[in-house]
Backbone as XML, in Angstrom:
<?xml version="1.0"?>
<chain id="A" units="angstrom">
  <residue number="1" name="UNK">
    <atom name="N" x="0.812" y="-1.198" z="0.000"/>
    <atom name="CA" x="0.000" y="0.000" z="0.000"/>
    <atom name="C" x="0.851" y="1.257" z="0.000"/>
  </residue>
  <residue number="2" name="UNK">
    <atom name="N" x="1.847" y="0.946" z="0.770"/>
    <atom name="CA" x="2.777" y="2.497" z="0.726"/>
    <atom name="C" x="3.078" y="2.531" z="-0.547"/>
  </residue>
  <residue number="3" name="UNK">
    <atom name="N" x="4.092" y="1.920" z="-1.286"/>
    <atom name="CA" x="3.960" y="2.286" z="-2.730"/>
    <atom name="C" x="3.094" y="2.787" z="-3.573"/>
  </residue>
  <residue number="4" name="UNK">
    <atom name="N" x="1.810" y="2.623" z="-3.694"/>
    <atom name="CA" x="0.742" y="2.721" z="-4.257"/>
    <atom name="C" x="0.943" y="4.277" z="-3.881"/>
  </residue>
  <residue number="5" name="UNK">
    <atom name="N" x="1.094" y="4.354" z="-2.815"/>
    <atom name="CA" x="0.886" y="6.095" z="-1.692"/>
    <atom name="C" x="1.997" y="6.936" z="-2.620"/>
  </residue>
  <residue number="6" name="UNK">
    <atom name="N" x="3.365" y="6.570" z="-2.501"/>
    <atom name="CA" x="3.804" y="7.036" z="-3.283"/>
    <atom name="C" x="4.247" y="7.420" z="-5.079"/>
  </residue>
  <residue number="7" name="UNK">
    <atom name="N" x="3.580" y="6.396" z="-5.692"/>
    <atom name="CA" x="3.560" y="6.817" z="-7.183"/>
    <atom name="C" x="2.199" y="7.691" z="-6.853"/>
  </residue>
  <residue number="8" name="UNK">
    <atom name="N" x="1.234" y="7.518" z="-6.313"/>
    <atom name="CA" x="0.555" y="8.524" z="-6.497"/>
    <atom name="C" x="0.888" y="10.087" z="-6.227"/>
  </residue>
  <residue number="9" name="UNK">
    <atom name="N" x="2.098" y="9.770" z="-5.121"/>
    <atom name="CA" x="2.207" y="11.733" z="-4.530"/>
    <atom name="C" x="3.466" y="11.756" z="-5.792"/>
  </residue>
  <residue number="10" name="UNK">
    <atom name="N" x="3.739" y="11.195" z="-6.436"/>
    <atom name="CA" x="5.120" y="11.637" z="-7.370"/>
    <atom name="C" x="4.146" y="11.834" z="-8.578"/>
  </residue>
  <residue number="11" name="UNK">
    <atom name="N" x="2.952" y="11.505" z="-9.076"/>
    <atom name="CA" x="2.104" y="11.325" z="-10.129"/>
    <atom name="C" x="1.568" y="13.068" z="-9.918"/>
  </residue>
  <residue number="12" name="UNK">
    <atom name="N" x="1.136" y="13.323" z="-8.784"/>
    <atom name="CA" x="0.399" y="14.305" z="-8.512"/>
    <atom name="C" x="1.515" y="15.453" z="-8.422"/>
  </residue>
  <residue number="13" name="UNK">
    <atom name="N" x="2.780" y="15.415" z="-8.096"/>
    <atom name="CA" x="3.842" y="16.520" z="-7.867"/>
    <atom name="C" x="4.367" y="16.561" z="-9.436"/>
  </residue>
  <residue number="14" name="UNK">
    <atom name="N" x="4.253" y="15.658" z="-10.305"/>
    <atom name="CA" x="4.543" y="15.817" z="-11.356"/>
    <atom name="C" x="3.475" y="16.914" z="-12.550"/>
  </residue>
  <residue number="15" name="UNK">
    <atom name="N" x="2.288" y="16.404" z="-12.436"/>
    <atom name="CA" x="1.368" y="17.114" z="-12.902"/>
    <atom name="C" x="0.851" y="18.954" z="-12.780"/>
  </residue>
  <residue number="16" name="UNK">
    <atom name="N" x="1.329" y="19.075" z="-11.355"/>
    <atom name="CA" x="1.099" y="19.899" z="-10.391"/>
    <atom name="C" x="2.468" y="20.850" z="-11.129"/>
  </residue>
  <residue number="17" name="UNK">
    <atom name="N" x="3.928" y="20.277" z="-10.962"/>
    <atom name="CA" x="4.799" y="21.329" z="-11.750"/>
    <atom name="C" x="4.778" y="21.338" z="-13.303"/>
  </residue>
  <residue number="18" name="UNK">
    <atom name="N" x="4.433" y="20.415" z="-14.079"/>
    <atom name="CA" x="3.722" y="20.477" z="-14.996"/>
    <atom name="C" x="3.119" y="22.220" z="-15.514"/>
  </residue>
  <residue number="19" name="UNK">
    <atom name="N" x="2.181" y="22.204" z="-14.540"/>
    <atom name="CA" x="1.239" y="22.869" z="-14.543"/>
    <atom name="C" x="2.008" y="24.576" z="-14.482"/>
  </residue>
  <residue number="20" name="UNK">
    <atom name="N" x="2.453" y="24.399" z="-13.554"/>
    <atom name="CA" x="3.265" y="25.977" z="-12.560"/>
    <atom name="C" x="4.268" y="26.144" z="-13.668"/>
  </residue>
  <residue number="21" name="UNK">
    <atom name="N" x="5.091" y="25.323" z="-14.736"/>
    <atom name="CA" x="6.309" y="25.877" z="-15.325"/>
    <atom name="C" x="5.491" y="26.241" z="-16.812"/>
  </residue>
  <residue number="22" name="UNK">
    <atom name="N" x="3.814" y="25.969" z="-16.782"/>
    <atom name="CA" x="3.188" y="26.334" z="-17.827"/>
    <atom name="C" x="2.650" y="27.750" z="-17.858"/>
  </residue>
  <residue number="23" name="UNK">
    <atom name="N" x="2.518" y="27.843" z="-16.599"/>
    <atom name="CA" x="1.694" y="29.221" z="-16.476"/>
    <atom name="C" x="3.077" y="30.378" z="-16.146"/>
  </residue>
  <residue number="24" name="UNK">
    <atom name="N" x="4.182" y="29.679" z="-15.917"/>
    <atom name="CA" x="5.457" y="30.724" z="-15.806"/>
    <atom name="C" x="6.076" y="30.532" z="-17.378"/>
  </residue>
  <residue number="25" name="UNK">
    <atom name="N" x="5.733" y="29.944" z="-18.339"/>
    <atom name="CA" x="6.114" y="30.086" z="-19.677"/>
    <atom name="C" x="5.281" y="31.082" z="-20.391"/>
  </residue>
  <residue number="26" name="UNK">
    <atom name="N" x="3.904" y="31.341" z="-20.029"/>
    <atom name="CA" x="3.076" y="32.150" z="-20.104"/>
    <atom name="C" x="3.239" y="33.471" z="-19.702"/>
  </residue>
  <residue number="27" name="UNK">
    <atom name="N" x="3.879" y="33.270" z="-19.253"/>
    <atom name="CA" x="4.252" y="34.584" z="-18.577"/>
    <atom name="C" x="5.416" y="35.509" z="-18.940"/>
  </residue>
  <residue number="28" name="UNK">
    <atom name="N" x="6.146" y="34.622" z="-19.406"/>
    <atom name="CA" x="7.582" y="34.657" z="-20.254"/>
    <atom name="C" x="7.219" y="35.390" z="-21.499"/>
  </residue>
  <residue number="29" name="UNK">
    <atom name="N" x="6.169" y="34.332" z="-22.352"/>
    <atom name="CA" x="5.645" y="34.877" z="-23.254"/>
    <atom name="C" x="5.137" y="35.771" z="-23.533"/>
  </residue>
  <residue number="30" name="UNK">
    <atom name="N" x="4.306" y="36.575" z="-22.674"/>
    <atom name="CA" x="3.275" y="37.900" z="-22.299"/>
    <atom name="C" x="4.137" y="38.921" z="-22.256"/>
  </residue>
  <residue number="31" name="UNK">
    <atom name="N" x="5.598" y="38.933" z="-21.467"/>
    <atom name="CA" x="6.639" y="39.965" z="-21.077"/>
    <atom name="C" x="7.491" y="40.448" z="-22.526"/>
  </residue>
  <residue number="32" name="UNK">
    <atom name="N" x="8.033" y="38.810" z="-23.064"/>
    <atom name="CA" x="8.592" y="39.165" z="-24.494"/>
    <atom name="C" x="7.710" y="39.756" z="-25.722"/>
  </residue>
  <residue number="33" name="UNK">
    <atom name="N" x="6.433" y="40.124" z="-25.522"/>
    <atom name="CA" x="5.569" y="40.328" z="-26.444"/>
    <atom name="C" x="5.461" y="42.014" z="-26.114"/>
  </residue>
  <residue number="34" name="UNK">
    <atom name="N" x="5.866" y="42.251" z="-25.278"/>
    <atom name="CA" x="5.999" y="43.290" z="-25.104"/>
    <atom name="C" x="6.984" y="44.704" z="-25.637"/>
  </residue>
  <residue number="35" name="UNK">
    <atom name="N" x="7.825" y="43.898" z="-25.446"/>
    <atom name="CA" x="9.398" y="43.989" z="-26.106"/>
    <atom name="C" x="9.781" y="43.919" z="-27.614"/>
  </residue>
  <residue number="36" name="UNK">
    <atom name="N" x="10.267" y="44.549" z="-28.333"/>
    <atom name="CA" x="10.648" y="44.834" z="-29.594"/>
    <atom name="C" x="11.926" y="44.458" z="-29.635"/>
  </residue>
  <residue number="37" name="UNK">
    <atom name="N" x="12.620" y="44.058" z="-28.910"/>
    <atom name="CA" x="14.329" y="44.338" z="-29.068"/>
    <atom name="C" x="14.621" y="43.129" z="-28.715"/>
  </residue>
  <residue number="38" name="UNK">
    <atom name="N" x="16.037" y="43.319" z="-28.477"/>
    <atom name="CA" x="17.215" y="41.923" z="-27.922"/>
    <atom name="C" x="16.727" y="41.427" z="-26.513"/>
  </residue>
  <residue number="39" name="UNK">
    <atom name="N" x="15.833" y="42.209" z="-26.125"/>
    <atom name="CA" x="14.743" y="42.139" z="-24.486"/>
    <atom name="C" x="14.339" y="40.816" z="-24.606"/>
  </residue>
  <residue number="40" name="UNK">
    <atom name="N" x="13.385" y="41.095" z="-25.503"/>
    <atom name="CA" x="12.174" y="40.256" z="-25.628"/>
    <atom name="C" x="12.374" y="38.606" z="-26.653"/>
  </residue>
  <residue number="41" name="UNK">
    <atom name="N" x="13.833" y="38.600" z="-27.012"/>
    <atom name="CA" x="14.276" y="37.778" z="-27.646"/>
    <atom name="C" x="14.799" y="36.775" z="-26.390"/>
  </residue>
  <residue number="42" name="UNK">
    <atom name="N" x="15.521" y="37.756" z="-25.414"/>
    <atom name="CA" x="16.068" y="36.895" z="-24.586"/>
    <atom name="C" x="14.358" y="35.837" z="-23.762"/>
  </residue>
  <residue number="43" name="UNK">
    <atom name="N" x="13.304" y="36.742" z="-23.385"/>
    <atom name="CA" x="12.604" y="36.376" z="-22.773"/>
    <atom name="C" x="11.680" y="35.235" z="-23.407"/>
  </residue>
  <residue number="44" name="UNK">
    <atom name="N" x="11.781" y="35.209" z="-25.355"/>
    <atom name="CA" x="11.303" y="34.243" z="-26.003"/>
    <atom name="C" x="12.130" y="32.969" z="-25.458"/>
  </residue>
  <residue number="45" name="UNK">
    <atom name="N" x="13.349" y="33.244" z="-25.596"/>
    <atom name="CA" x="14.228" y="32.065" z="-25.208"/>
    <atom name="C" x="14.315" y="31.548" z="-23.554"/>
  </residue>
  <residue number="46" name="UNK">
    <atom name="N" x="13.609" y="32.006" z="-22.699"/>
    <atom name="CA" x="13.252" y="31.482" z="-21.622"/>
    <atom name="C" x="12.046" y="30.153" z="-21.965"/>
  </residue>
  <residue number="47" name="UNK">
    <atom name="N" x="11.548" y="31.469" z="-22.106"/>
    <atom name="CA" x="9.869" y="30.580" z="-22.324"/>
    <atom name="C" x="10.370" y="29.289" z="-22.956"/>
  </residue>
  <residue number="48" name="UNK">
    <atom name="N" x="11.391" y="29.218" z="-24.006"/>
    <atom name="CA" x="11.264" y="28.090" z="-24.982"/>
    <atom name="C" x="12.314" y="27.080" z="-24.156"/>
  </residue>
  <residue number="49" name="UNK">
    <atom name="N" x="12.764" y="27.735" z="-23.405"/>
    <atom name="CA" x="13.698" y="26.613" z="-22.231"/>
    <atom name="C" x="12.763" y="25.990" z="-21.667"/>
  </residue>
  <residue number="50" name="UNK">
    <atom name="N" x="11.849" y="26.557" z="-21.267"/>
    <atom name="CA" x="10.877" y="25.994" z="-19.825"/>
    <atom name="C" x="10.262" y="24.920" z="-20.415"/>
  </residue>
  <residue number="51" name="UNK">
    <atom name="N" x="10.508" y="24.529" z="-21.838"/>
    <atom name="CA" x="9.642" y="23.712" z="-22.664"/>
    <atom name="C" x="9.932" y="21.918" z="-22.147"/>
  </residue>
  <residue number="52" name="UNK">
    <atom name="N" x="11.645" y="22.236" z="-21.511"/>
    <atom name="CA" x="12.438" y="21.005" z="-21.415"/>
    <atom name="C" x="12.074" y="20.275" z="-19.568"/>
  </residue>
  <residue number="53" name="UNK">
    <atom name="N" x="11.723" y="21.273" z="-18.579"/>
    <atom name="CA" x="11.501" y="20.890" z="-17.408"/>
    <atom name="C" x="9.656" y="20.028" z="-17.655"/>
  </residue>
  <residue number="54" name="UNK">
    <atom name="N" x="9.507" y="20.798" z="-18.573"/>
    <atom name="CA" x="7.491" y="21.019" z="-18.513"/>
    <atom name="C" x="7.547" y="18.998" z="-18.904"/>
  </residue>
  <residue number="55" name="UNK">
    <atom name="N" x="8.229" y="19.084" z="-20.098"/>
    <atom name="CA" x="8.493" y="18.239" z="-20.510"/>
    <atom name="C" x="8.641" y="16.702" z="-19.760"/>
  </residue>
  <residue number="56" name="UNK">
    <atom name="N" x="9.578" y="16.837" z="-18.834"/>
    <atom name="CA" x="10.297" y="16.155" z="-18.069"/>
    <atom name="C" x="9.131" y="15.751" z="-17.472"/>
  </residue>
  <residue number="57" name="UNK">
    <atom name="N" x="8.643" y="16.681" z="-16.539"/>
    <atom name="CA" x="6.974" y="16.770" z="-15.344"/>
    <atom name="C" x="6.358" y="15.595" z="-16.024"/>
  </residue>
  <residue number="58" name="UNK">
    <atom name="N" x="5.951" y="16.036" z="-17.122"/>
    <atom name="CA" x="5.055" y="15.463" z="-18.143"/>
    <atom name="C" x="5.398" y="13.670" z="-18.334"/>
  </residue>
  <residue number="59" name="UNK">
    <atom name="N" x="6.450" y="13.612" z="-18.289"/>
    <atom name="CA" x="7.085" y="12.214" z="-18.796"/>
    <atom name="C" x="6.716" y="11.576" z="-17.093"/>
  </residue>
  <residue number="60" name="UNK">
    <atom name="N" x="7.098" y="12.429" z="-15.903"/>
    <atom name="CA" x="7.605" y="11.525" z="-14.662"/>
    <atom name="C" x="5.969" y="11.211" z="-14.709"/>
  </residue>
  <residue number="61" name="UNK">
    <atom name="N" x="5.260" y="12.019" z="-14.936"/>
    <atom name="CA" x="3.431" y="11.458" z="-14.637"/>
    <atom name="C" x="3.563" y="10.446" z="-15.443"/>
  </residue>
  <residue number="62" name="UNK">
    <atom name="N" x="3.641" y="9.848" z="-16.741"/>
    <atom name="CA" x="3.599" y="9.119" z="-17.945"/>
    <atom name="C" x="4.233" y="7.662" z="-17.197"/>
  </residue>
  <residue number="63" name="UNK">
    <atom name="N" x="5.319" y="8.209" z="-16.595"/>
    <atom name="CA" x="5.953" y="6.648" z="-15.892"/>
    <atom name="C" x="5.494" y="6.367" z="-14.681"/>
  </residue>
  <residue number="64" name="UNK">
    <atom name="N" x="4.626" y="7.333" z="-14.036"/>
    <atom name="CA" x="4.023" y="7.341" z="-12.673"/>
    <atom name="C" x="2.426" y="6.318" z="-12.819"/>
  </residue>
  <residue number="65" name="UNK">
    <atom name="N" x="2.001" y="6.520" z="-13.835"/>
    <atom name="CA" x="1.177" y="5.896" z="-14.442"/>
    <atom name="C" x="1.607" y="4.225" z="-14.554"/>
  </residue>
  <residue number="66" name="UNK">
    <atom name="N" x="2.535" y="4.280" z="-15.562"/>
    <atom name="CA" x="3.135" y="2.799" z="-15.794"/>
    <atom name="C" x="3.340" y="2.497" z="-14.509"/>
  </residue>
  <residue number="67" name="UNK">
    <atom name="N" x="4.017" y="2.962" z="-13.303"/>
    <atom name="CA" x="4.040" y="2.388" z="-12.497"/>
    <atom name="C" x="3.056" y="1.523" z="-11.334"/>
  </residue>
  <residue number="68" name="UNK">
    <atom name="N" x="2.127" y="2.454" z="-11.773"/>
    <atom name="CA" x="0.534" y="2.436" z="-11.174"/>
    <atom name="C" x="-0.031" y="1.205" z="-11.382"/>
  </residue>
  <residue number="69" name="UNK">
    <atom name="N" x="0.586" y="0.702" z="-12.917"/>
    <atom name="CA" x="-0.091" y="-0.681" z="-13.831"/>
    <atom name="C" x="0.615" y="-1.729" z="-13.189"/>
  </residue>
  <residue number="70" name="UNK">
    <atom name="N" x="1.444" y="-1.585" z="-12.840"/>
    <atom name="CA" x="2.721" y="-2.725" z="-12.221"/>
    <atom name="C" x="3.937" y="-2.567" z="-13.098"/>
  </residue>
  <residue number="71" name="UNK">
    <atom name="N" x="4.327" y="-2.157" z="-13.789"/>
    <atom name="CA" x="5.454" y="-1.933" z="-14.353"/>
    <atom name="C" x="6.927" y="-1.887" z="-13.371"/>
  </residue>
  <residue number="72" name="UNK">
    <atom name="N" x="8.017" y="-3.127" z="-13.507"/>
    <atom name="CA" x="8.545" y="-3.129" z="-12.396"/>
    <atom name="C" x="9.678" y="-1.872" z="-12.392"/>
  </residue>
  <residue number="73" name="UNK">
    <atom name="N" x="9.951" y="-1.788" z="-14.148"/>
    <atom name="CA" x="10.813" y="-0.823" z="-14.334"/>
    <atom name="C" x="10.536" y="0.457" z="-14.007"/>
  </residue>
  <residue number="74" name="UNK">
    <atom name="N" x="9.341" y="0.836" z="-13.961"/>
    <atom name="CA" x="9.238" y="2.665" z="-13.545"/>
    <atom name="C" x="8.811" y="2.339" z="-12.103"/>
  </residue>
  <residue number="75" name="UNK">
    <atom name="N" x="8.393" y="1.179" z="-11.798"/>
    <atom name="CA" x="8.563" y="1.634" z="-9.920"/>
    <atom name="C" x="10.115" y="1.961" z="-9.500"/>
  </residue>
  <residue number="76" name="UNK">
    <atom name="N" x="11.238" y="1.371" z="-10.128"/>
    <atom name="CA" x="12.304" y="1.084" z="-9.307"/>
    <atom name="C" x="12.563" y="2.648" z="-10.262"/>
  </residue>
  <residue number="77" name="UNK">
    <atom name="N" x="12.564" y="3.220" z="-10.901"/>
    <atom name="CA" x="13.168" y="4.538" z="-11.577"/>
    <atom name="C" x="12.507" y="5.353" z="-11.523"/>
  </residue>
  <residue number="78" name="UNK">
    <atom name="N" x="11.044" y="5.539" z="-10.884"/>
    <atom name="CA" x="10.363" y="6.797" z="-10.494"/>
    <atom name="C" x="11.168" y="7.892" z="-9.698"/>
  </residue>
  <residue number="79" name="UNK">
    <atom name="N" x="11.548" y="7.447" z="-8.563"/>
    <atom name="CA" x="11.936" y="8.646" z="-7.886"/>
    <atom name="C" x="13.205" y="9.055" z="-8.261"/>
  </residue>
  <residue number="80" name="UNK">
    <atom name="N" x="13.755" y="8.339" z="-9.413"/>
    <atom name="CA" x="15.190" y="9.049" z="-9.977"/>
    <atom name="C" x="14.679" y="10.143" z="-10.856"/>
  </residue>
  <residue number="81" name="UNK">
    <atom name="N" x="13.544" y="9.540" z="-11.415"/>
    <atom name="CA" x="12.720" y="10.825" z="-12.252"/>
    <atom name="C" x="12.614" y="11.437" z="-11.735"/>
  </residue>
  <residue number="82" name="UNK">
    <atom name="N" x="11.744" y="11.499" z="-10.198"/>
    <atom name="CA" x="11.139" y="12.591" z="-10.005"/>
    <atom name="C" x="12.852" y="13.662" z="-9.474"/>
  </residue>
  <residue number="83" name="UNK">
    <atom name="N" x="13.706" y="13.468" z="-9.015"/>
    <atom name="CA" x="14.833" y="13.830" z="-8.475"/>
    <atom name="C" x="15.819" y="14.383" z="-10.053"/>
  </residue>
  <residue number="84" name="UNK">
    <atom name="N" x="15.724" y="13.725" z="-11.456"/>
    <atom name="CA" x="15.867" y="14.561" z="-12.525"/>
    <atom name="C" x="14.737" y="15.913" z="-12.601"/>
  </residue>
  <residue number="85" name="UNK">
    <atom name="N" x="13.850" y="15.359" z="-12.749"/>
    <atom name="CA" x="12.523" y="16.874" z="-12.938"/>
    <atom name="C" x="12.674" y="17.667" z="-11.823"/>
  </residue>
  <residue number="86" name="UNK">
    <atom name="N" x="13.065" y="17.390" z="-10.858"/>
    <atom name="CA" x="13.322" y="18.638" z="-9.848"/>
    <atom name="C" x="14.676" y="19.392" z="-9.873"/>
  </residue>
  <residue number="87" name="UNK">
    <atom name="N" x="15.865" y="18.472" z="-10.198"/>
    <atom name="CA" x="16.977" y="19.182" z="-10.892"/>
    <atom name="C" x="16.940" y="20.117" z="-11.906"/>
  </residue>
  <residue number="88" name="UNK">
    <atom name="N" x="16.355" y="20.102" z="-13.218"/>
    <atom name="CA" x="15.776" y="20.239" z="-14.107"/>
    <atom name="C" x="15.374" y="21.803" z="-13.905"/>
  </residue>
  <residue number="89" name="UNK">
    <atom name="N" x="14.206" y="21.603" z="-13.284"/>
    <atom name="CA" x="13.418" y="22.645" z="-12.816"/>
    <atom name="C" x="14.451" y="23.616" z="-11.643"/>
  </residue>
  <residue number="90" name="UNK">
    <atom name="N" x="15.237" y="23.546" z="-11.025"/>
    <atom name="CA" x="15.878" y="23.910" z="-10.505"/>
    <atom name="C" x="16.968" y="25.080" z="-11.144"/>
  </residue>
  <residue number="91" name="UNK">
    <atom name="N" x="17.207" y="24.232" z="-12.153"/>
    <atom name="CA" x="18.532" y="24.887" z="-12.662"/>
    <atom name="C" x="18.216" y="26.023" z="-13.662"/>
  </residue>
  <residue number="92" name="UNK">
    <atom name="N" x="16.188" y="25.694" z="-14.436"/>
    <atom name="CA" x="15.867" y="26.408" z="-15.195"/>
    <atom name="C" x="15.626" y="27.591" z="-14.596"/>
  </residue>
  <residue number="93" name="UNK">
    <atom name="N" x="15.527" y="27.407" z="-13.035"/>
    <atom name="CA" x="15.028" y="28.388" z="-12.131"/>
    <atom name="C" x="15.989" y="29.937" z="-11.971"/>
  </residue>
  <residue number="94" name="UNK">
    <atom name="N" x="17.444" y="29.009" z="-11.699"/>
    <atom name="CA" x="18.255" y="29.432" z="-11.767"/>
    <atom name="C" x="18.713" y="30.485" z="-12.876"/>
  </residue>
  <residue number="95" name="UNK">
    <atom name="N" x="18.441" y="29.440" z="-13.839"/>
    <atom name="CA" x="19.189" y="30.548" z="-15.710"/>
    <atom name="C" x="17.946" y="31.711" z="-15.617"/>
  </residue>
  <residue number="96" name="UNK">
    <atom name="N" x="16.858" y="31.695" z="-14.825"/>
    <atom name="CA" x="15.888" y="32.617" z="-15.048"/>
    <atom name="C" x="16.167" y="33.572" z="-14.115"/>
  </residue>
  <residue number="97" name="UNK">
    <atom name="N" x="16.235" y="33.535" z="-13.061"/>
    <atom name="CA" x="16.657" y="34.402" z="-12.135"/>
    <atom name="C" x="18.135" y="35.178" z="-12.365"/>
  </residue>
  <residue number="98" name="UNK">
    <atom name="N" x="19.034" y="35.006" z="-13.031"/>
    <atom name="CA" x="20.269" y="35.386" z="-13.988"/>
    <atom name="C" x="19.586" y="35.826" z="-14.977"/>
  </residue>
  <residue number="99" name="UNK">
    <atom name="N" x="18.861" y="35.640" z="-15.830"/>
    <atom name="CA" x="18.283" y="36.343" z="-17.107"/>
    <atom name="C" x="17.878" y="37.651" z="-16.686"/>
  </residue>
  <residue number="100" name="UNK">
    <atom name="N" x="17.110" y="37.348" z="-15.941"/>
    <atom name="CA" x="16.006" y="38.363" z="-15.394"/>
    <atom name="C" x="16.978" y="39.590" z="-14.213"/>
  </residue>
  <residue number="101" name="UNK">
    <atom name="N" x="18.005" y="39.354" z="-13.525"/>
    <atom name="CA" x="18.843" y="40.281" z="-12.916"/>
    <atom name="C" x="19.722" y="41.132" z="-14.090"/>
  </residue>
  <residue number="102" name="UNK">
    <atom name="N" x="20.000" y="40.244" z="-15.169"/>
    <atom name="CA" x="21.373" y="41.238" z="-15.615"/>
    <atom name="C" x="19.849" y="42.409" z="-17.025"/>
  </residue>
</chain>
């Protein structure tokens, strides 16, 4: 049963940032649209980074699922996923917060 407990909270944390690096790509997008210049180029190229974490989210639900079915391989490699997608997301966090200072 604990297992079960946990592909579900890694299923649901996946979906959930999923979600948050969609509505901060959105946002990316809204700012560079604003912008005419080398600004708004840089801020296209955020948005189009965030494409690779969203991505990731997207996949750890996809194997969170398989795991759900019995799949022995994404039980034993879920939480390496979920520990890539949070790296991931981390580092995009990072190049954004550097974008956005200089």
């Amino acid at each position: 049963m604990q297992d079960r407990d946990i592909i579900l909270a890694v299923l649901q944390s996946g979906i959930a940032l999923a979600g948050l690096l969609l509505i901060f790509a959105g946002a990316l997008l809204t700012k560079a649209a604003t912008f005419e210049t080398r600004r708004g180029d840089k801020y296209k190229t955020l948005a189009a980074i965030t494409l690779v974490p969203v991505l990731a989210a997207i996949g750890l639900s996809w194997v969170s699922i398989y795991a759900l079915r019995g799949n022995t391989w994404a039980q034993y490699h879920l939480l390496t996923g979920l520990e890539i997608t949070l790296g991931l997301t981390a580092v995009f966090a990072i190049i954004a917060l550097a974008a956005n200072a200089s």
